[in-house]
Backbone as CSV, one residue per row, in Angstrom:
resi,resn,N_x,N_y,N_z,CA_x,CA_y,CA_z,C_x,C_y,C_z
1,UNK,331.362,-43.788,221.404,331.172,-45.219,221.703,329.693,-45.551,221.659
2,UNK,329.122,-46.444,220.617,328.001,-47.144,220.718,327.436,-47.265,222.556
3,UNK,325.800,-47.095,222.489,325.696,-47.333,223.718,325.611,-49.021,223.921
4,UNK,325.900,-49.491,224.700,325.791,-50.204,225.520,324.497,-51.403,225.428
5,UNK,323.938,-52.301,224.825,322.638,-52.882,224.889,322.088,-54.092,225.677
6,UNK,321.313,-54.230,225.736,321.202,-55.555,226.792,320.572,-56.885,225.782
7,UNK,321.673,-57.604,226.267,321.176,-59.056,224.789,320.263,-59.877,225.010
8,UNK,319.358,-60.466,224.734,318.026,-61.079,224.877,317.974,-62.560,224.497
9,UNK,318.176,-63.432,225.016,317.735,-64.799,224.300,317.249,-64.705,222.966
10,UNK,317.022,-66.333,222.022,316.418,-66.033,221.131,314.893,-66.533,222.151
11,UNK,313.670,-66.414,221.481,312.493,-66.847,222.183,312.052,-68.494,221.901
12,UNK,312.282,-68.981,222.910,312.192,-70.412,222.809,310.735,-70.757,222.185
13,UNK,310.420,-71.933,222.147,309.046,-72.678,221.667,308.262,-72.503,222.982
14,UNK,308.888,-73.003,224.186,308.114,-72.712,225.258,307.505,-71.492,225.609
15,UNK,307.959,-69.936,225.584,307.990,-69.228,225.832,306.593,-68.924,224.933
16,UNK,306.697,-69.532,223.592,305.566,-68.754,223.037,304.189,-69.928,222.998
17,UNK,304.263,-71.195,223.797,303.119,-72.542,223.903,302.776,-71.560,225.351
18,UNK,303.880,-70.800,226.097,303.483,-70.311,227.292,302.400,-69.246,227.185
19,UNK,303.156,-68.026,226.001,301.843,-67.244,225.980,300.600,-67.681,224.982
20,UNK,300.757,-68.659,224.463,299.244,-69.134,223.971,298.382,-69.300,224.817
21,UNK,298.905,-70.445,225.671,298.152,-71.150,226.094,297.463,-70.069,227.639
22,UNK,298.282,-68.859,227.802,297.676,-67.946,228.581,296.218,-67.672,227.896
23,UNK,296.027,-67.159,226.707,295.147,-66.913,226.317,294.174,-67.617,225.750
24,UNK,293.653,-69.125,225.956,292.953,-69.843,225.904,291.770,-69.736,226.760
25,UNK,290.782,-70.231,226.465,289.717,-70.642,227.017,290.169,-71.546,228.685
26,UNK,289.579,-71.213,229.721,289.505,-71.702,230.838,288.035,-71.706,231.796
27,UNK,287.019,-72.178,231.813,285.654,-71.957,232.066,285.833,-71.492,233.747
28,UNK,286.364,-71.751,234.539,286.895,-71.521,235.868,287.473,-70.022,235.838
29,UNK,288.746,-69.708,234.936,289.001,-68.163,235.050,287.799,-67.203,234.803
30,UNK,287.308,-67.505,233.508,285.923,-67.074,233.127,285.039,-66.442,234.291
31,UNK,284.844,-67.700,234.830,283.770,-67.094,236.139,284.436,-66.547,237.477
32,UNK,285.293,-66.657,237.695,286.161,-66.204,238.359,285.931,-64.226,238.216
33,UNK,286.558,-63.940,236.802,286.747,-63.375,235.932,285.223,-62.246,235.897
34,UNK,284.585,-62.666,235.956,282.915,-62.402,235.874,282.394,-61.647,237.106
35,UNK,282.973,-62.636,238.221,282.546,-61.832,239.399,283.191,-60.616,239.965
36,UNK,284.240,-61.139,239.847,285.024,-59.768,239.498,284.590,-58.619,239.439
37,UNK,284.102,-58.825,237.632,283.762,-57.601,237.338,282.302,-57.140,237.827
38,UNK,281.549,-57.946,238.022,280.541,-58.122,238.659,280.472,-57.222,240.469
39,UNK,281.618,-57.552,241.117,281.886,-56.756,242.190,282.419,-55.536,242.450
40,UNK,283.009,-54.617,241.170,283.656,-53.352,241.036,282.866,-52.567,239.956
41,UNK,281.186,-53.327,239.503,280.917,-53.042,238.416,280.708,-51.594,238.614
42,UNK,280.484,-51.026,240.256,279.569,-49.765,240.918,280.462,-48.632,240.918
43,UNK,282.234,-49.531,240.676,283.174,-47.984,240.358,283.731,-48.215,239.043
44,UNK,282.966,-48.647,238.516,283.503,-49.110,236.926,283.076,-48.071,235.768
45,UNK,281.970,-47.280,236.438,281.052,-46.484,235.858,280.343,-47.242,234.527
46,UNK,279.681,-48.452,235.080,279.434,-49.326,233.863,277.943,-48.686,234.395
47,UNK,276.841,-47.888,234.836,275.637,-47.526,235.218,275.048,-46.795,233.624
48,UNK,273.665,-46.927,233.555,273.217,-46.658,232.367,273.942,-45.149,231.245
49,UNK,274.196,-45.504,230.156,274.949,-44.257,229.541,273.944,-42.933,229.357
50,UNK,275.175,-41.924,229.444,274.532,-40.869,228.988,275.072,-40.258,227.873
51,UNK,275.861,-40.998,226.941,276.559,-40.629,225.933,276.238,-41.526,224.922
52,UNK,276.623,-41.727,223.176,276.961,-43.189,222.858,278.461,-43.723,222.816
53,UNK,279.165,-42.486,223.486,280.602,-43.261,224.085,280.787,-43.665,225.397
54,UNK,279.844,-43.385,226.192,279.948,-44.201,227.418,279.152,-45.283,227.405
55,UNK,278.633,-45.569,226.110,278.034,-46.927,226.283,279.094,-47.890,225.412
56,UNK,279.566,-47.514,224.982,280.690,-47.980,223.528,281.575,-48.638,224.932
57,UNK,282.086,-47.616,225.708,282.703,-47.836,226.549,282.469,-49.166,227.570
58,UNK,281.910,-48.781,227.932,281.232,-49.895,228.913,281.104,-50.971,227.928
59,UNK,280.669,-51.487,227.176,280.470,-52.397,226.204,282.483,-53.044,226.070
60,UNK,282.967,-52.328,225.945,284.504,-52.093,225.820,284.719,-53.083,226.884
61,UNK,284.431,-52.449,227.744,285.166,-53.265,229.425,284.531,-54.596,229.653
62,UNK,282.824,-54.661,229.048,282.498,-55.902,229.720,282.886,-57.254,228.467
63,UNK,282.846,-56.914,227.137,283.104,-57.724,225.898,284.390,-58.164,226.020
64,UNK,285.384,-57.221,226.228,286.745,-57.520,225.114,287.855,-57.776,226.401
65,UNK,287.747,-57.834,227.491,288.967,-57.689,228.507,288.777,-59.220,229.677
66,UNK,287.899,-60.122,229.185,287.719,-61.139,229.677,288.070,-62.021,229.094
67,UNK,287.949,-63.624,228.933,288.221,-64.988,227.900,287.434,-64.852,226.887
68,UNK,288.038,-65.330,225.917,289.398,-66.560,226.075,290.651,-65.836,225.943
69,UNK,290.565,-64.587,225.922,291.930,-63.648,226.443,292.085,-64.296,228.089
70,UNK,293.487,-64.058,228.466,293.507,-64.081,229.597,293.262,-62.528,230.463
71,UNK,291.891,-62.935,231.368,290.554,-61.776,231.481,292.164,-60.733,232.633
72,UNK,291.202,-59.264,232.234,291.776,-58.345,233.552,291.433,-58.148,234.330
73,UNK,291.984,-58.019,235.218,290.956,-58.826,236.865,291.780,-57.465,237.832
74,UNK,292.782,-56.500,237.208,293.269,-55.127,238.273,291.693,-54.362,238.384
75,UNK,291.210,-54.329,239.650,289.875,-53.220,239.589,290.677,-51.855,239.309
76,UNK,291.588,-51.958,239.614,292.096,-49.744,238.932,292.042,-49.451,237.591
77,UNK,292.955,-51.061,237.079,293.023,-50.771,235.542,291.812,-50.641,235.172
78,UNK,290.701,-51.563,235.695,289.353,-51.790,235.121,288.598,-50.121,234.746
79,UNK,288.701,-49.866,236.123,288.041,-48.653,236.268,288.780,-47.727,235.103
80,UNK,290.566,-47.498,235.184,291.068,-46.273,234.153,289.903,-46.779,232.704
81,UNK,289.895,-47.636,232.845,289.327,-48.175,231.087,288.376,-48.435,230.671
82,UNK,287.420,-47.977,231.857,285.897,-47.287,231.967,285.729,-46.093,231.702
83,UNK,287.248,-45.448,232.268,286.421,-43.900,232.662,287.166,-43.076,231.541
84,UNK,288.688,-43.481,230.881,289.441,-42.214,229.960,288.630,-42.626,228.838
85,UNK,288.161,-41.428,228.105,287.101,-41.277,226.647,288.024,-41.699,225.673
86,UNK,288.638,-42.567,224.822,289.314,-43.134,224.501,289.217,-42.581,222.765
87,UNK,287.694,-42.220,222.597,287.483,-41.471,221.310,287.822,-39.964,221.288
88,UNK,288.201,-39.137,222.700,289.375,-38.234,222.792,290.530,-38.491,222.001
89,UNK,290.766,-39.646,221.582,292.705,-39.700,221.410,292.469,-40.455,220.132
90,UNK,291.474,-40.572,219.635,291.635,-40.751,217.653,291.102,-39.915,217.060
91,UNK,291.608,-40.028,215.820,291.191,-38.680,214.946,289.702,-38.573,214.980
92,UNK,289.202,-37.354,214.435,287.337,-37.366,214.296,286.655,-38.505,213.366
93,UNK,287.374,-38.844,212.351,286.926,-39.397,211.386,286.501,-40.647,211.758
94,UNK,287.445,-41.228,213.389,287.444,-42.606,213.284,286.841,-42.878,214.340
95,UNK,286.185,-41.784,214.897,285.959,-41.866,216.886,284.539,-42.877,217.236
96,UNK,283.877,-43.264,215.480,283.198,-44.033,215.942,283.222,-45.579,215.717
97,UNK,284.528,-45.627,215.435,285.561,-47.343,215.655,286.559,-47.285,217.514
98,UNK,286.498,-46.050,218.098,287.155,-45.840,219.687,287.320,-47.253,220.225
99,UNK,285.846,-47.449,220.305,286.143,-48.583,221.439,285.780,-50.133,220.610
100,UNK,286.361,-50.314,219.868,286.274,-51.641,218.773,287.975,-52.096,219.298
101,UNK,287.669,-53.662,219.096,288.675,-54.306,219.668,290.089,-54.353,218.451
102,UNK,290.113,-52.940,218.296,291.635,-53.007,217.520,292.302,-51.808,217.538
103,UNK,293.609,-51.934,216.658,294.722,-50.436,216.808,293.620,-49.493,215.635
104,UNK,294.254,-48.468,216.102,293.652,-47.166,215.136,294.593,-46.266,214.608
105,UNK,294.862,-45.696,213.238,295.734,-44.726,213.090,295.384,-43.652,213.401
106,UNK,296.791,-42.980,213.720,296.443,-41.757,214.759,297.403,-40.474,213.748
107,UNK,297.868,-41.147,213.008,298.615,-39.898,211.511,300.568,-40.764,211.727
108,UNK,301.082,-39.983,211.078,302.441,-40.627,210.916,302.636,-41.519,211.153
109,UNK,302.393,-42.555,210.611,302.508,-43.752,210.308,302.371,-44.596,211.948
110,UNK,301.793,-44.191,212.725,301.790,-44.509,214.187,300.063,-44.697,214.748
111,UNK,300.047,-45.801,215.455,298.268,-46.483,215.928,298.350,-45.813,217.218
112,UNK,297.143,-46.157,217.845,297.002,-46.103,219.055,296.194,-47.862,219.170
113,UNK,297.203,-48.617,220.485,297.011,-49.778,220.535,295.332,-49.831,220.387
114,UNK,295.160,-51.571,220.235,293.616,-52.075,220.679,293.578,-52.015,222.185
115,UNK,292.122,-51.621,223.008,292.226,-51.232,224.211,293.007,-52.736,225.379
116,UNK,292.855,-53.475,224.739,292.861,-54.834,225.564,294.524,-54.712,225.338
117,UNK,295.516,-54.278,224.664,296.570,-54.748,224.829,297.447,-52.910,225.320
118,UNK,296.494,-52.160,225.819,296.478,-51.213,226.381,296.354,-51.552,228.099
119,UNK,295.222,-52.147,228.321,294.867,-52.953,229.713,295.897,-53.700,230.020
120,UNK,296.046,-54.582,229.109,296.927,-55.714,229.348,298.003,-55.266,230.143
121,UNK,299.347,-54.539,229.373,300.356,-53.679,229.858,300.263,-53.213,230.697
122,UNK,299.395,-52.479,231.198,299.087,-51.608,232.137,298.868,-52.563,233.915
123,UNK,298.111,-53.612,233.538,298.135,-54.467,234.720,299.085,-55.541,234.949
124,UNK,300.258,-55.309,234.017,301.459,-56.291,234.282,302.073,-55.597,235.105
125,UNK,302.372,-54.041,234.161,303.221,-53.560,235.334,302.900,-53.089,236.620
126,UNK,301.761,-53.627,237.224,301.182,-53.482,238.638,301.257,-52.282,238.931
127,UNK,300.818,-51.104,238.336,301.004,-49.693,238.964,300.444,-49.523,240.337
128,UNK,301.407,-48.623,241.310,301.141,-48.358,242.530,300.695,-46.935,242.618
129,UNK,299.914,-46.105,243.536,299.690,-44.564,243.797,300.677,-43.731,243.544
130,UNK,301.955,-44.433,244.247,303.314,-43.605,244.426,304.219,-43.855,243.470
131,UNK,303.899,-44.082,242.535,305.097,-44.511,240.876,305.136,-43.516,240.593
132,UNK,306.104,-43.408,240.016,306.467,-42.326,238.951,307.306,-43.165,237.886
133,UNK,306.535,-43.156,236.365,306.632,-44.246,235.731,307.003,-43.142,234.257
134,UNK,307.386,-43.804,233.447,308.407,-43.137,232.138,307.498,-44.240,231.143
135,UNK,307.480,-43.489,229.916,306.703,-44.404,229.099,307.244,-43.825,227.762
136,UNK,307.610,-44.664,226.778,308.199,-44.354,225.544,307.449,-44.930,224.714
137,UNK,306.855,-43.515,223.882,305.836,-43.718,222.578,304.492,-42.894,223.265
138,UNK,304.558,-41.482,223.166,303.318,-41.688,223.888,302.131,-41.636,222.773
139,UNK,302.446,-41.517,221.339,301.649,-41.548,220.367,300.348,-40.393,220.410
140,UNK,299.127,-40.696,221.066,298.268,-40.299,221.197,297.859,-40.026,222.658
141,UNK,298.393,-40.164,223.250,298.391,-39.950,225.081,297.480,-40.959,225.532
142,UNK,297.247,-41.698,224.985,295.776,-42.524,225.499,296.221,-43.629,226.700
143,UNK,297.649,-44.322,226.253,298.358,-44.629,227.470,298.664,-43.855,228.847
144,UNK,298.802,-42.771,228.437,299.886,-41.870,229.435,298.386,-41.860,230.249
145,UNK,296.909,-41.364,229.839,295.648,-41.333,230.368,295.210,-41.995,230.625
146,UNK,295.610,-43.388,230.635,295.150,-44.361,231.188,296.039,-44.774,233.195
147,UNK,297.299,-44.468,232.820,298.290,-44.686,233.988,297.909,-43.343,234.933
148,UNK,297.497,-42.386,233.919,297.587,-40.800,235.221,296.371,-41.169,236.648
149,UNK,295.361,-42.059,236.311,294.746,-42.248,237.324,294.914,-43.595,238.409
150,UNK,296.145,-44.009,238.128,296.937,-44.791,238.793,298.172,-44.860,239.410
151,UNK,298.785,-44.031,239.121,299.959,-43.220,239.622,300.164,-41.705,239.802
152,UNK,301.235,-41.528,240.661,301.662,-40.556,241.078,301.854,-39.490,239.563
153,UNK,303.432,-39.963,239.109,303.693,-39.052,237.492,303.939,-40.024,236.687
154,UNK,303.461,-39.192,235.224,303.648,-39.893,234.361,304.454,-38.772,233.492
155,UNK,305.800,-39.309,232.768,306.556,-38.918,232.166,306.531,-39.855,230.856
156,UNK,306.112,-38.874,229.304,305.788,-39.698,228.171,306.986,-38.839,227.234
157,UNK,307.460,-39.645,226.304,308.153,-39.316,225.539,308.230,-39.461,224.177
158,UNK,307.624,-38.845,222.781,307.314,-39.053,221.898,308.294,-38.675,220.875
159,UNK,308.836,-39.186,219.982,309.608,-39.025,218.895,309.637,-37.670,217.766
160,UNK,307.907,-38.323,217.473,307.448,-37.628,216.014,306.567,-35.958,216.992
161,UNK,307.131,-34.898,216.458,306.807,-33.840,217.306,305.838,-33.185,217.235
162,UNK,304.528,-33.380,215.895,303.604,-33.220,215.723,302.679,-34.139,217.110
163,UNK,303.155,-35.223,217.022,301.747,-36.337,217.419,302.413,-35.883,219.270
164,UNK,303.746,-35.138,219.557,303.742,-34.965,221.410,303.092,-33.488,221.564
165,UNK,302.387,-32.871,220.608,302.329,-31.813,220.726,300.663,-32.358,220.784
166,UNK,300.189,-32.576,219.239,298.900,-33.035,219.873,298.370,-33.774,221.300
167,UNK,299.170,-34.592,221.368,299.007,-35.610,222.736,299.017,-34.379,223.932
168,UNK,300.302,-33.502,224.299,300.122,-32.283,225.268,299.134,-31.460,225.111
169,UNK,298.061,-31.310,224.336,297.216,-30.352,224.154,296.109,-31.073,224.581
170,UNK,295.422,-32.335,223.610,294.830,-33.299,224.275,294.620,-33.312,225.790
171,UNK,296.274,-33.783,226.593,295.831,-34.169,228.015,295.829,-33.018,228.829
172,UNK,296.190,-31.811,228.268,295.682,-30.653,229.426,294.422,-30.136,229.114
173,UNK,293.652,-30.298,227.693,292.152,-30.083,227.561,291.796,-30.920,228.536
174,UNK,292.108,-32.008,228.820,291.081,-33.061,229.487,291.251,-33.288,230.827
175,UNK,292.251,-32.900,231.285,292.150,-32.448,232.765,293.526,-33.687,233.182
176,UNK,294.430,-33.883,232.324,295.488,-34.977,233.180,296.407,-34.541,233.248
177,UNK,296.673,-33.671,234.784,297.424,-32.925,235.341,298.959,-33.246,235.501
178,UNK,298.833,-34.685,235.891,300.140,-35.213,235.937,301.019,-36.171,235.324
179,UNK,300.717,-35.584,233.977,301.428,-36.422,232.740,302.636,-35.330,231.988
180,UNK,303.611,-35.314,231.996,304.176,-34.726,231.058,304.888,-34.911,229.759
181,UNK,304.913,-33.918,228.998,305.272,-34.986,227.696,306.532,-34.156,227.115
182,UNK,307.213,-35.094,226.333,308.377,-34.761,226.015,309.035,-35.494,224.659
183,UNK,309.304,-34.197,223.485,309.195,-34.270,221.949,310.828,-34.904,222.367
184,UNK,311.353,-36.334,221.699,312.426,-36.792,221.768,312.522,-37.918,221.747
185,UNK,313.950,-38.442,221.459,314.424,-39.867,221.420,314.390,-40.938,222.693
186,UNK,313.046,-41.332,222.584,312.787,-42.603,223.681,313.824,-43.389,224.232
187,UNK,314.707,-43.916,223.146,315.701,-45.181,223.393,316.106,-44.297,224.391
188,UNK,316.747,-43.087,224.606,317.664,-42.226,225.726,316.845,-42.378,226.929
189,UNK,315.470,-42.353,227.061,315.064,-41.966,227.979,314.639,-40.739,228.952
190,UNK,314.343,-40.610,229.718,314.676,-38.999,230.376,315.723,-39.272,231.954
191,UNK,316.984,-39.011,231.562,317.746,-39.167,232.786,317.230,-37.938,233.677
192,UNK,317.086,-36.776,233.424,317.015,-35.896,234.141,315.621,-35.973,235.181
193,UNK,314.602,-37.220,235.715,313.227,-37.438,236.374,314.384,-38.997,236.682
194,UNK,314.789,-39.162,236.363,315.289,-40.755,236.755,315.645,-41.018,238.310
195,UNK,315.360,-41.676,239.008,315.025,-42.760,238.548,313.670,-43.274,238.555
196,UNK,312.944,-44.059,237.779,311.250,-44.373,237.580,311.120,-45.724,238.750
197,UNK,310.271,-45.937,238.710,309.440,-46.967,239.395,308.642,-47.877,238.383
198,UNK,308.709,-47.619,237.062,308.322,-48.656,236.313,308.358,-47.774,234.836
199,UNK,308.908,-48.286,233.909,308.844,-47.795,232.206,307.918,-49.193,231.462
200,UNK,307.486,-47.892,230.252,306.059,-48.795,230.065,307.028,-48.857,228.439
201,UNK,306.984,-49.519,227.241,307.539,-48.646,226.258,306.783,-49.453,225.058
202,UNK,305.750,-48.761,224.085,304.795,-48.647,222.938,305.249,-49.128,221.726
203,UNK,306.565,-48.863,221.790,306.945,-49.306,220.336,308.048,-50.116,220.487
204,UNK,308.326,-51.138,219.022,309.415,-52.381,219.658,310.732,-52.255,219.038
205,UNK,311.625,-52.153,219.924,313.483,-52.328,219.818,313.442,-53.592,219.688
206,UNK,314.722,-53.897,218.894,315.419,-55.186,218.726,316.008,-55.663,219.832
207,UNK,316.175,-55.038,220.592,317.050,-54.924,222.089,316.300,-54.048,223.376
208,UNK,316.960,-54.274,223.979,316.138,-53.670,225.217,317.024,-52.418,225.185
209,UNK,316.813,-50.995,225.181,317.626,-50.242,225.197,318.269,-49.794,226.737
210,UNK,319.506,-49.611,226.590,320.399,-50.053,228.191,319.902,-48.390,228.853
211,UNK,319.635,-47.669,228.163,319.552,-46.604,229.219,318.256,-46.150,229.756
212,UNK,317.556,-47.092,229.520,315.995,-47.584,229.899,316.295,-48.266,231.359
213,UNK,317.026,-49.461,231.204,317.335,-50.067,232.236,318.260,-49.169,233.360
214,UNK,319.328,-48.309,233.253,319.722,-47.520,233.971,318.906,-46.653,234.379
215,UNK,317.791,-46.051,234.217,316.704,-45.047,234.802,315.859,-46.331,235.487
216,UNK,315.253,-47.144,235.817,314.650,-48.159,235.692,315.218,-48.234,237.450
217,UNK,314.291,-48.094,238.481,314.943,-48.200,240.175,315.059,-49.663,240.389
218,UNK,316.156,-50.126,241.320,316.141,-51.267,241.794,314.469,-51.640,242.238
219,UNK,314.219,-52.464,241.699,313.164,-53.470,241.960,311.995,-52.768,241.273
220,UNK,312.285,-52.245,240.190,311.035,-51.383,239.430,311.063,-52.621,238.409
221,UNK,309.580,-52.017,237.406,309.240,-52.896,236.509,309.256,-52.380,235.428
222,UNK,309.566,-53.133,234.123,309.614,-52.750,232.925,308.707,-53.806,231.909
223,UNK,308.247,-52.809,230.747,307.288,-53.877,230.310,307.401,-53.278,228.694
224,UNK,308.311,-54.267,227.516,308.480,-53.637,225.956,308.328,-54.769,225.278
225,UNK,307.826,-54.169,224.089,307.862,-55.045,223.097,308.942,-55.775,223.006
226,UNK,309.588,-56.475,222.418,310.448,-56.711,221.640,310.624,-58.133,220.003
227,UNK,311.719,-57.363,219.388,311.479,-58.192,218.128,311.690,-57.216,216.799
228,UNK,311.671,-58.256,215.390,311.371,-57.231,214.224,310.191,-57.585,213.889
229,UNK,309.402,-56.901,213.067,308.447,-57.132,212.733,307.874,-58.824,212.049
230,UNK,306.469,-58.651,213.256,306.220,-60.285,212.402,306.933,-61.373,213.230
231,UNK,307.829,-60.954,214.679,308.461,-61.858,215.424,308.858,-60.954,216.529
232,UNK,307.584,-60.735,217.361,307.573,-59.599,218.793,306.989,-60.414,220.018
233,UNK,307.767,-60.565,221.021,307.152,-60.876,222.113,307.097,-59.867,222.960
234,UNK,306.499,-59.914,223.848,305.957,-58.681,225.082,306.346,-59.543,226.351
235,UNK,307.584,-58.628,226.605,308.891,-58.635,228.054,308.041,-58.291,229.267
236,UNK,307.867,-59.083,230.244,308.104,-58.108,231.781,309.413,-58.456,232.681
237,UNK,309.531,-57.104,232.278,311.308,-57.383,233.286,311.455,-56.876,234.537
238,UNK,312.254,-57.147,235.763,312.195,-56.676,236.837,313.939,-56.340,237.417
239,UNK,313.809,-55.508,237.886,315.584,-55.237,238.033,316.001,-55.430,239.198
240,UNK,316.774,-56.483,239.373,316.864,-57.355,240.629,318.592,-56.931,240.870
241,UNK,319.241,-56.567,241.517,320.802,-56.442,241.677,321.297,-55.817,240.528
242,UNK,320.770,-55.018,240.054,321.759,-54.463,238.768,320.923,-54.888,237.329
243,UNK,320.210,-55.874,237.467,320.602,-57.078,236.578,318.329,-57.117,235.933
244,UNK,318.229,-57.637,234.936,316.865,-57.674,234.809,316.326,-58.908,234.698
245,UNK,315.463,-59.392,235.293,314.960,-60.695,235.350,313.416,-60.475,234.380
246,UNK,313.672,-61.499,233.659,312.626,-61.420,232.038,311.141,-62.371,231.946
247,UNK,310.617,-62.076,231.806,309.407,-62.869,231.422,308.564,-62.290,230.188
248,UNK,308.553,-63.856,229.374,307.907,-63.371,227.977,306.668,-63.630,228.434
249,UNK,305.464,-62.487,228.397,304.087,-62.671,228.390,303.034,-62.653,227.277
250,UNK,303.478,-62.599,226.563,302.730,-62.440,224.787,303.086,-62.266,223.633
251,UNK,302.775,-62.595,222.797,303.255,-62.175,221.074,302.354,-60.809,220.744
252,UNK,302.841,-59.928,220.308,302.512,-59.064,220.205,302.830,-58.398,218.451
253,UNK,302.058,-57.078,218.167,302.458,-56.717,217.237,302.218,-55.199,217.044
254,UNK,303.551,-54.631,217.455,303.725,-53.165,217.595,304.990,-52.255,216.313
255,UNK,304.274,-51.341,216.130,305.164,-50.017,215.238,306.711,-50.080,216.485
256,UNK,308.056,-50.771,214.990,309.422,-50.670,215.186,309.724,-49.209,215.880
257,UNK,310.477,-49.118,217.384,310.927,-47.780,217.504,311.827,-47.383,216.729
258,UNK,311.700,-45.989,216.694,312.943,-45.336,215.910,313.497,-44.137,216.324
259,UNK,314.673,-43.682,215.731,315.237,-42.682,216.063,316.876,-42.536,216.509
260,UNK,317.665,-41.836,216.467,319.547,-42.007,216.754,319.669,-43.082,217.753
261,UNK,318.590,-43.234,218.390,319.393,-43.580,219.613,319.291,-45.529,219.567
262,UNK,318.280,-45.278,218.456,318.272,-47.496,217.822,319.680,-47.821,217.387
263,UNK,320.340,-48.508,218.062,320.958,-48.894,217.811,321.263,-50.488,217.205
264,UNK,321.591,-50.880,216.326,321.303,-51.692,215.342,322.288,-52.731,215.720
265,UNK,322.240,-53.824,216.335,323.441,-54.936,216.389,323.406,-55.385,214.982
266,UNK,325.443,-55.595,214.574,325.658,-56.889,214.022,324.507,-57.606,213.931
């Protein structure tokens, strides 16, 4: 028996005047926005570089994660996206595009997001100390290294078995103890760590896959692409009685998941 999927509206006009107009210019968030960063700048590790990737870096956090984006204002996220070396998790060739405001290929036909829609995700789903959070796609681990210093565990699950093998080698060179990774079909999930406190998921289903939502704890958060290519919005869902309550927060544009477990509606 086909599994089971969860059906999605089509995406209204509103939904997407909603996430525009998030990302507009607002001179008030701006400064808002500013002080902010201005007040966490001392655990931000934004202090003079001693690298030219910790200046890339820092340059990273203070340029690209403010307006007329709608700015990131989590001081944890701020800090993960100060401090993980981000030119760790692309190939050599490209480590001196790391911290440039876009995706990067990372080999099999698979990026590692632009850092801002790395941030972004990451401060929707409000990570807490005590999560233990599931993330599908871990591509290049650069996600999974971004959440390990915000949560409890991180459980990543990668398809293509070259790029979970690199990614596991990667995050135990670099010291991220509590990430584990796992060569396999995302849409499934990992029942056997279930149930999570929040799933993060990298690449976009046509559907929300249902056994995402069954690992997924009452009142946890979920945060996926969705769409086909060229027509993706970015879900935050919350699982209220059984049931997931949706909010479209962006248009987005992410690598189609794949693998047995996509299941293809009519």
């Amino acid at each position: 028996m086909p599994t089971p999927t969860l059906p999605l509206p089509p995406i209204s006009p509103s939904h997407r005047r909603f996430a525009r107009d998030r990302l507009q210019r607002r001179p008030l968030r701006f400064a808002l926005w500013f002080i902010l960063l201005l007040l966490v700048s001392g655990g931000l590790g934004l202090t003079p570089a001693n690298s030219e990737y910790d200046e890339a870096r820092a340059d990273m956090v203070r340029g690209q994660f403010g307006p007329p984006r709608q700015p990131i204002s989590h001081p944890g996220v701020l800090r993960a996206m100060a401090k993980v070396p981000r030119h760790e998790f692309v190939p050599v060739p490209l480590r001196d595009a790391a911290y440039d405001d876009r995706p990067l290929p990372i080999g099999h036909g698979q990026t590692i997001s632009q850092p801002y829609v790395v941030a972004f995700m990451t401060e929707k789903l409000n990570p807490k100390p005590t999560d233990r959070v599931l993330e599908i796609g871990t591509g290049s681990g650069y996600q999974a290294a971004v959440l390990s210093g915000l949560v409890a565990q991180v459980y990543s699950i990668e398809i293509v078995e070259p790029l979970a093998e690199r990614a596991r080698r990667d995050l135990e060179r670099l010291g991220y103890r509590n990430v584990k990774i796992r060569q396999g079909d995302g849409y499934q999930g990992w029942p056997e760590q279930a149930p999570f406190d929040a799933v993060i998921v990298t690449a976009a289903p046509d559907h929300v896959p249902q056994p995402l939502v069954d690992q997924l704890r009452e009142g946890g958060r979920m945060i996926v692409p969705v769409g086909i290519a060229g027509d993706q919005t970015l879900y935050l869902f919350t699982k209220r009685a059984g049931e997931l309550e949706q909010r479209a927060v962006l248009p987005v544009l992410f690598v189609p998941m794949t693998g047995p477990g996509v299941d293809k509606r009519p």
